[in-house]
C-alpha positions as CSV (number, residue, x, y, z in Angstrom):
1,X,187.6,200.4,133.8
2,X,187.0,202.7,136.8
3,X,184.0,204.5,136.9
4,X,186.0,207.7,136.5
5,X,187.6,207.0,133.4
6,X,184.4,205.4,131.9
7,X,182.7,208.7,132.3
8,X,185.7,210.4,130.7
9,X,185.2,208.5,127.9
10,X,181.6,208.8,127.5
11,X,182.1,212.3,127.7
12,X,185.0,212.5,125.1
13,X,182.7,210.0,123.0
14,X,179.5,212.2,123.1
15,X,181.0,215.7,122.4
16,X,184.1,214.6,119.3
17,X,186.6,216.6,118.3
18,X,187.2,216.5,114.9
19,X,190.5,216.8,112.7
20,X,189.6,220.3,111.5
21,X,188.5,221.8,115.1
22,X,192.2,220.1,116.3
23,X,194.1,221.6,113.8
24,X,196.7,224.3,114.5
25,X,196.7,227.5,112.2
26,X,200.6,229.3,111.6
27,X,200.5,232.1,114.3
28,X,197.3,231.0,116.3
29,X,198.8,230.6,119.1
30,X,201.0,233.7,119.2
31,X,198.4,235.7,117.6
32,X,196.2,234.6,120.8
33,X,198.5,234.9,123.3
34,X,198.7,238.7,121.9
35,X,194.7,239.1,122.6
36,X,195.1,237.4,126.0
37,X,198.2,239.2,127.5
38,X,196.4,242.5,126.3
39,X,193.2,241.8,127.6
40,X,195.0,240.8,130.9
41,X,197.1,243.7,131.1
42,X,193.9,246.5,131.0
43,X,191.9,244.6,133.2
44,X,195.0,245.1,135.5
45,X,195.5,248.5,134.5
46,X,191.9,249.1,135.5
47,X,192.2,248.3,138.7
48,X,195.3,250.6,139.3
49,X,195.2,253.9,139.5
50,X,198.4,256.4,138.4
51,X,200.8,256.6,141.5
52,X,200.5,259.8,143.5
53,X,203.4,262.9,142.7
54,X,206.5,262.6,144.7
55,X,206.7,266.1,145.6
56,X,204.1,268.9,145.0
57,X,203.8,270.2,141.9
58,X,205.4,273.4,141.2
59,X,201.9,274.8,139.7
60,X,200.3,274.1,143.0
61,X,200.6,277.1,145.2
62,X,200.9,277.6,149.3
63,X,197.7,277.2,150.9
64,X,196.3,281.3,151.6
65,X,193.6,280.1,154.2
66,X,194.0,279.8,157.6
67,X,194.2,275.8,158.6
68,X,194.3,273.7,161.9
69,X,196.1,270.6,162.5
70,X,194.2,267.6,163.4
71,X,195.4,265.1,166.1
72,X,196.4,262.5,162.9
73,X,199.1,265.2,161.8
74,X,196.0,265.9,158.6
75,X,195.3,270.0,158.3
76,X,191.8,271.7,157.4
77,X,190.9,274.7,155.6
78,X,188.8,277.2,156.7
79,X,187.1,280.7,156.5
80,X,184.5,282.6,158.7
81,X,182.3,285.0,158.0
82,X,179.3,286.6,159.5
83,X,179.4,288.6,163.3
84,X,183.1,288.7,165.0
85,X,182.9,285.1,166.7
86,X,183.1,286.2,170.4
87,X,180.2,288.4,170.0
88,X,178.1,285.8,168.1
89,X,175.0,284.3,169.9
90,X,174.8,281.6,167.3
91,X,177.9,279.5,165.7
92,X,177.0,277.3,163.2
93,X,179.7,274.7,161.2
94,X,178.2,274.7,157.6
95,X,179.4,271.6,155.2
96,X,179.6,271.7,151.6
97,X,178.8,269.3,148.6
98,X,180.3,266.9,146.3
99,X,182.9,268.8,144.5
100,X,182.5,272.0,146.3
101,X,184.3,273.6,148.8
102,X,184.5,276.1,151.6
103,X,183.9,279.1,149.3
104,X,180.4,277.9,148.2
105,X,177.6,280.2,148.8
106,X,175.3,280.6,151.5
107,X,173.6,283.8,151.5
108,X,171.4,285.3,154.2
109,X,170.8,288.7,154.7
110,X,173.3,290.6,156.5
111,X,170.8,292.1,158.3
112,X,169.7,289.1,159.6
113,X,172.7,287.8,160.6
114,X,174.4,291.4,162.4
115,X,170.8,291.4,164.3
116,X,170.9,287.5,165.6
117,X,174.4,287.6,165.8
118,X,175.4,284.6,163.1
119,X,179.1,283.3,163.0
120,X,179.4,280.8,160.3
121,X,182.2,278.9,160.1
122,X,182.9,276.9,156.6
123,X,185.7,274.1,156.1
124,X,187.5,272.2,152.9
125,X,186.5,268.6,154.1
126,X,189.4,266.0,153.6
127,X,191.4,266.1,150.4
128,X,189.2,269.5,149.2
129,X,190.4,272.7,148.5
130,X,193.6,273.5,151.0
131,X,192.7,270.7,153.7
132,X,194.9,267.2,153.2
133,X,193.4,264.0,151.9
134,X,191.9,261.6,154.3
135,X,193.4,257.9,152.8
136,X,191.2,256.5,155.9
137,X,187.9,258.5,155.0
138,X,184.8,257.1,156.6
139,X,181.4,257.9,157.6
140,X,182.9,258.5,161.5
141,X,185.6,260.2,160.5
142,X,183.8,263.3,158.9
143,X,182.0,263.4,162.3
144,X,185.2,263.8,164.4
145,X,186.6,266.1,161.8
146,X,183.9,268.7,162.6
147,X,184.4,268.2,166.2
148,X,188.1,268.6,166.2
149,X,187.6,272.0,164.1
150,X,185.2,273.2,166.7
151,X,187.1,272.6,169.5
152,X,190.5,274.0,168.4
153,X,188.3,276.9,167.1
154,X,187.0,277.7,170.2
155,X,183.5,277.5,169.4
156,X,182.1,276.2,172.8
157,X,180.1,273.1,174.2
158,X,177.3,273.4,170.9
159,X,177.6,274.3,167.8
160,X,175.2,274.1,164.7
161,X,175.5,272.3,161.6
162,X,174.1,272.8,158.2
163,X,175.1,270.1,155.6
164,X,174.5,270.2,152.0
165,X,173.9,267.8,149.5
166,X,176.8,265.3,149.6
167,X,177.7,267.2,153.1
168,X,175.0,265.8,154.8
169,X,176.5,262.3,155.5
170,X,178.7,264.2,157.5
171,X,176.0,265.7,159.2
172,X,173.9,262.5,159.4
173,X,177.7,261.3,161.4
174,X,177.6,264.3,163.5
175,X,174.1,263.5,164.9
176,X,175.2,259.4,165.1
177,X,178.6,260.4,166.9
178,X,178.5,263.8,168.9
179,X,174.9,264.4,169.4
180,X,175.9,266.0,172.9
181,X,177.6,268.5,170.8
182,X,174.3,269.6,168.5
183,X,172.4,272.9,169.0
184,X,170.6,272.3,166.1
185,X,170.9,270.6,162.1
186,X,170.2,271.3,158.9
187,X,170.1,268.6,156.0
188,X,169.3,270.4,153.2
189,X,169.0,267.9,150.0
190,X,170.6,265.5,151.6
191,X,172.0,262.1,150.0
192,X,170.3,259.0,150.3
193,X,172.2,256.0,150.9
194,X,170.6,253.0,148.9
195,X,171.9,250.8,150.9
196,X,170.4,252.2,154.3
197,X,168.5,249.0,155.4
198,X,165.2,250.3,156.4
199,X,164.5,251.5,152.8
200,X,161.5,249.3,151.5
201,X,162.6,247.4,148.3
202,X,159.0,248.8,146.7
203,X,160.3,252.3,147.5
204,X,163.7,252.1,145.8
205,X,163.6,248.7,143.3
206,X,163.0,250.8,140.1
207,X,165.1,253.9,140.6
208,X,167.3,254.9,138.1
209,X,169.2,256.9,140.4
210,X,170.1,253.5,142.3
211,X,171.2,251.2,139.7
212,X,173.6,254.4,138.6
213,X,175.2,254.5,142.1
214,X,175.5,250.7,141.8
215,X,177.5,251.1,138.7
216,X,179.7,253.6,139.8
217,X,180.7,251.7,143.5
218,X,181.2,248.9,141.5
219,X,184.1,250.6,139.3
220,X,185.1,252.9,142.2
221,X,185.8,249.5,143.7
222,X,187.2,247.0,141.7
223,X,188.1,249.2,138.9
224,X,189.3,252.6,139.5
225,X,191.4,253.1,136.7
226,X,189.4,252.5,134.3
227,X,186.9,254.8,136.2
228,X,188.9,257.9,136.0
229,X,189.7,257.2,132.0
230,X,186.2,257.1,131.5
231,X,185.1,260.5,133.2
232,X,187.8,262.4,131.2
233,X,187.5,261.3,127.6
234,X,186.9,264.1,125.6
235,X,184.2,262.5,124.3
236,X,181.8,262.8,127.2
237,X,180.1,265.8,127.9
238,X,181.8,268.5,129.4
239,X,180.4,269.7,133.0
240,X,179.2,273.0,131.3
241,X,177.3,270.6,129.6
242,X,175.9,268.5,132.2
243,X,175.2,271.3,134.3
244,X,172.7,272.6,132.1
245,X,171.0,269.1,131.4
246,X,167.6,268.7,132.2
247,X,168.1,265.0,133.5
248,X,169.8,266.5,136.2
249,X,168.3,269.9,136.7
250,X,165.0,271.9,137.0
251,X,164.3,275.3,135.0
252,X,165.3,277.0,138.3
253,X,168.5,274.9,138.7
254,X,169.7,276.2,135.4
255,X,168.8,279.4,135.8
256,X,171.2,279.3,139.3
257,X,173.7,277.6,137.5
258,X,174.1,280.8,134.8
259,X,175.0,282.7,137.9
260,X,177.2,280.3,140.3
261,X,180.7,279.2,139.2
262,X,179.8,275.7,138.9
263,X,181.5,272.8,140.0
264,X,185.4,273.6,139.4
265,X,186.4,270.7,140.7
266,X,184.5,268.3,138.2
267,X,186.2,269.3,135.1
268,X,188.2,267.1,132.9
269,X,191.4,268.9,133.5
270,X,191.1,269.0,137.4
271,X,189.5,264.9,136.9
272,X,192.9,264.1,135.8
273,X,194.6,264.9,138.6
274,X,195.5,262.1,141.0
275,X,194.7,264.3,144.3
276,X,191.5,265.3,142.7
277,X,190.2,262.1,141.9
278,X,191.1,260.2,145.0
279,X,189.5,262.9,146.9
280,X,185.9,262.3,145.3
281,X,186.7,258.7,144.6
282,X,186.9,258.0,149.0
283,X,184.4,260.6,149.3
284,X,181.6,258.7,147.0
285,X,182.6,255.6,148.5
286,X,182.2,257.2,152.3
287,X,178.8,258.2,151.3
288,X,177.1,255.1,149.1
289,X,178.9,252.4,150.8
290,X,178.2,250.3,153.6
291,X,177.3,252.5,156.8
292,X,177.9,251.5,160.5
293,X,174.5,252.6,161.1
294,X,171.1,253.1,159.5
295,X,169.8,256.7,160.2
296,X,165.8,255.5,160.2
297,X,167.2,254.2,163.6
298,X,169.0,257.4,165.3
299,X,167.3,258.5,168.2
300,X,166.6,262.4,168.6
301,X,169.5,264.4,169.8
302,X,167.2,266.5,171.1
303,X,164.7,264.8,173.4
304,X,163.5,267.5,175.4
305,X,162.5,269.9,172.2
306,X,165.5,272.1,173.2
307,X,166.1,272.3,169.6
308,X,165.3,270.3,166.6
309,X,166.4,268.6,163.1
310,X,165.8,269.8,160.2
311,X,165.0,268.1,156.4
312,X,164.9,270.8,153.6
313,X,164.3,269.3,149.8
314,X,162.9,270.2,146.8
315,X,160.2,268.8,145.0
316,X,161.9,269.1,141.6
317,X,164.8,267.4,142.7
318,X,166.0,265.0,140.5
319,X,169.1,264.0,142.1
320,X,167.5,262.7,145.4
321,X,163.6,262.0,144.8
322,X,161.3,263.7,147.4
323,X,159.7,260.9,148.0
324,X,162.9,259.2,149.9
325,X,163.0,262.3,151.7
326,X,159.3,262.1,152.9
327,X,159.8,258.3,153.8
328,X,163.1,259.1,155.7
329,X,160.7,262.0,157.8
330,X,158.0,259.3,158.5
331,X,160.4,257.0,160.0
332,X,161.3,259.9,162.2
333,X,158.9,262.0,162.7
334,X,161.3,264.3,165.3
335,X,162.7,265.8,162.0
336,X,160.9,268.6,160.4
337,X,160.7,268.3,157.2
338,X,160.3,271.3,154.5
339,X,160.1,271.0,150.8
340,X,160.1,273.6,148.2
341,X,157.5,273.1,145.6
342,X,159.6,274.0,142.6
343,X,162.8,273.5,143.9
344,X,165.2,271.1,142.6
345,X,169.0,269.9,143.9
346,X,170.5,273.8,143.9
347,X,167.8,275.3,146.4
348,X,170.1,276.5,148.5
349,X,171.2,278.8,146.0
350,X,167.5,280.6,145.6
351,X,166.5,284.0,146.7
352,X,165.3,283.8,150.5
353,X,165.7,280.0,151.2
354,X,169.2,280.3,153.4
355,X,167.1,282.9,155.0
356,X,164.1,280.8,155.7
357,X,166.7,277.6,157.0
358,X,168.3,279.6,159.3
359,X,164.9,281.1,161.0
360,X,163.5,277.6,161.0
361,X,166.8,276.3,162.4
362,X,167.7,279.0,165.0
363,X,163.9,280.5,165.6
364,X,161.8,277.6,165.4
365,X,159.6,280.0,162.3
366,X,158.1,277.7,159.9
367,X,156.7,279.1,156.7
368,X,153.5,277.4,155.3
369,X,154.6,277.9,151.8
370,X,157.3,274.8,152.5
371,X,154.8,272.6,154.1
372,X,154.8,269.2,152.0
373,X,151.8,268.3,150.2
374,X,150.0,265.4,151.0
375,X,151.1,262.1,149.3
376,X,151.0,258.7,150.0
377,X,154.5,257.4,152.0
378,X,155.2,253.8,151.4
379,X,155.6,251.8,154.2
């Protein structure tokens, strides 16, 4: 007997099957087949996602705001507001959030900005609002976006850029990409990228935050169907709901959420929507994925103190933890870093604070009552 077969049977003679294990029940086998093909066909349906509208719905009306057209044949929305821009002595590009759009809020007194002579200039990035979807979306790309806008719009040699929240991986791009282009940044709460290399395991191995952004790449990968099901059962708490949730949210956070329109975009209704959802699908992606660079490693765009970067985060936060903020500052400690002491993810929305970014960012005026307290910084 070969050795292969003798094996066989050793194995065949240690682990029997009996009679009754062998026997064949009427309708086993189509009964199993039934479970089989099912279970086969959602895990396919999971990884598909509904195919896009052949033509625009009728529901869906012209875009109203003025738009460019980028080099790729993709258009961008956008408004300006603030001084006329040809008598402006500062233009500054700000980017908005997850979900948001060009009409979020940035207020700063008007007679701050007639006496510096502020031109703000805020887009829909790719796939938001009235600008088309980006299929190729990357962390580049949002970087080139913004340049493109400036330069059809005339806004000269430097700009400035404020991003928020999710909007600051665009402005993390900007300083990564066209530096010579900078006047100045804002980050205010900015994402953290997991992922970003020079993040100590110590720092980041037991946040909840992390495991949750795991979760979702993982379905926003390899099962995006069942992704966009999940968000929009009706059993799951509606956005009014969440918005108000403490796990997300300080007192002061829900107290600016009583007064803002919230996140639109993040309903059920507008989840459903194929546009919708591929939009915030690529753009979660572009953000949490893999990056072409670690930030911890930029060099400062501004070498000879011509101008500076800016960090703004609240110590509330519980979106993005301070302390990843802090770390991020220590690792380059060209940034200055300001954090609110009861502020949480919606800071930009609080009385005075748009005021106090733009002083810091275009008059170099730091305020003592956003100097960080002293805490240890893991190295």
């Amino acid at each position: 007997m070969k050795r292969g077969e003798h094996n066989s049977t050793r194995r065949l003679t240690r682990y029997p099957i009996s009679a009754e294990h062998s026997k064949v029940y009427p309708g086993m086998i189509s009964n199993t087949a039934v479970v089989l093909m099912g279970f086969l066909g959602m895990l396919y349906m999971a990884t598909q996602l509904p195919p896009p509208p052949t033509s625009a719905l009728p529901e869906d009306p012209p875009p109203t705001s003025p738009r460019i057209r980028l080099a790729d044949g993709r258009h961008l929305a956008y408004r300006e507001s603030g001084v006329p821009k040809n008598k402006s002595k500062y233009k500054i590009i700000i980017v908005h959030g997850f979900g948001s759009s060009k009409e979020m809020s940035f207020h700063a007194p008007q007679e701050m900005i007639d006496e510096l002579g502020i031109y703000f200039l805020l887009y829909d990035r790719a796939g938001y609002g009235e600008s088309d979807p980006n299929p190729k979306r990357s962390v580049k790309s949002e970087a080139l976006d913004i340049e493109e806008l400036a330069d059809q719009l005339q806004l000269g040699s430097k700009f400035y850029v404020i991003g928020v929240s999710m909007g600051s991986y665009s402005t993390w791009s900007c300083i990564k990409y066209i530096p010579h282009r900078l006047a100045g940044v804002a980050l205010v709460v900015p994402v953290v990228n997991y992922r970003w290399p020079s993040f100590p395991d110590n720092l980041i191995k037991d946040d909840y935050r992390r495991k949750l952004v795991q979760s979702a790449l993982w379905f926003a990968d390899y099962a995006p169907g069942l992704l966009q099901w999940w968000v929009t059962q009706k059993w799951l708490p509606s956005t009014s709901v969440m918005e108000r949730n403490p796990a997300f949210f300080n007192t002061k956070d829900i107290d600016v959420l009583k007064t803002i329109p919230g996140f639109p975009m993040l309903t059920k209704d507008k989840l459903r929507e194929r546009g919708v959802f591929d939009t915030l699908h690529r753009d979660f992606k572009a953000a949490f994925s893999h990056w072409d660079f670690d930030p911890m490693d930029l060099s400062n765009p501004f070498p000879q103190n011509q101008s500076a970067v800016h960090i703004w985060q609240g110590y509330e936060d519980k979106v993005v933890p301070f302390q990843l903020q802090r770390y991020v500052s220590s690792k380059l400690p060209w940034i200055q870093y300001h954090e609110v002491p009861d502020g949480g993810h919606l800071i930009v929305h609080y009385a005075g604070l748009c005021e106090a970014i733009l002083r810091a960012l275009l008059l170099g005026e730091e305020s003592l009552h956003y100097k960080p307290g002293t805490a240890k910084i893991v190295s």
